[in-house]
N, C-alpha and C positions, 0 to 999 in steps of 0.2 A: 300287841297294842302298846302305842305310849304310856309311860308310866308304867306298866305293867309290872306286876312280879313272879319271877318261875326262880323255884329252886331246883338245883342241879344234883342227883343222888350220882356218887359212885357205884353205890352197890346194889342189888339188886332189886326188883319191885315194877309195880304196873305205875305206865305212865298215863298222866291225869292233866289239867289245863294248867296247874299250878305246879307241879312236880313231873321233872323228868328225871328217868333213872338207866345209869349206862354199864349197866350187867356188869361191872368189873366184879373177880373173884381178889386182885391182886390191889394193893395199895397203891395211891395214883400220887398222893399229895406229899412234899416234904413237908414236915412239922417246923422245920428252923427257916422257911423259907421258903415259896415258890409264888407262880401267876398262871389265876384264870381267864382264860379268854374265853369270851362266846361270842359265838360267831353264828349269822342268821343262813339258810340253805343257798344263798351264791357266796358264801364262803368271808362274806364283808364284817368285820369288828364291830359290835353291837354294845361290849361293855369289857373291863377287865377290872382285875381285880388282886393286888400283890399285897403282900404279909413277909415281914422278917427283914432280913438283912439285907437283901438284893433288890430290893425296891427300885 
């Protein structure tokens, strides 16, 4: 929905209207730097989100 807000887990857990969780066992994020994209199920840019140096 507009406006809406969902958080993104890496790690494991049941997913819920507000939390989605992507079974990673292995570390996904760089700490000095990276970007999340989310993207809706036909694959289209919904929001991103960059941290660090490579902005």
């Amino acid at each position: 929905a507009p406006r809406a807000t969902i958080r993104i887990h890496t790690g494991n857990g049941r997913d819920t209207r507000t939390d989605l969780f992507q079974d990673r066992r292995d570390y996904v994020w760089d700490n000095n730097s990276d970007t999340a994209t989310l993207r809706d199920d036909r694959g289209r840019t919904v929001d991103t989100e960059s941290w660090g140096r490579r902005r």
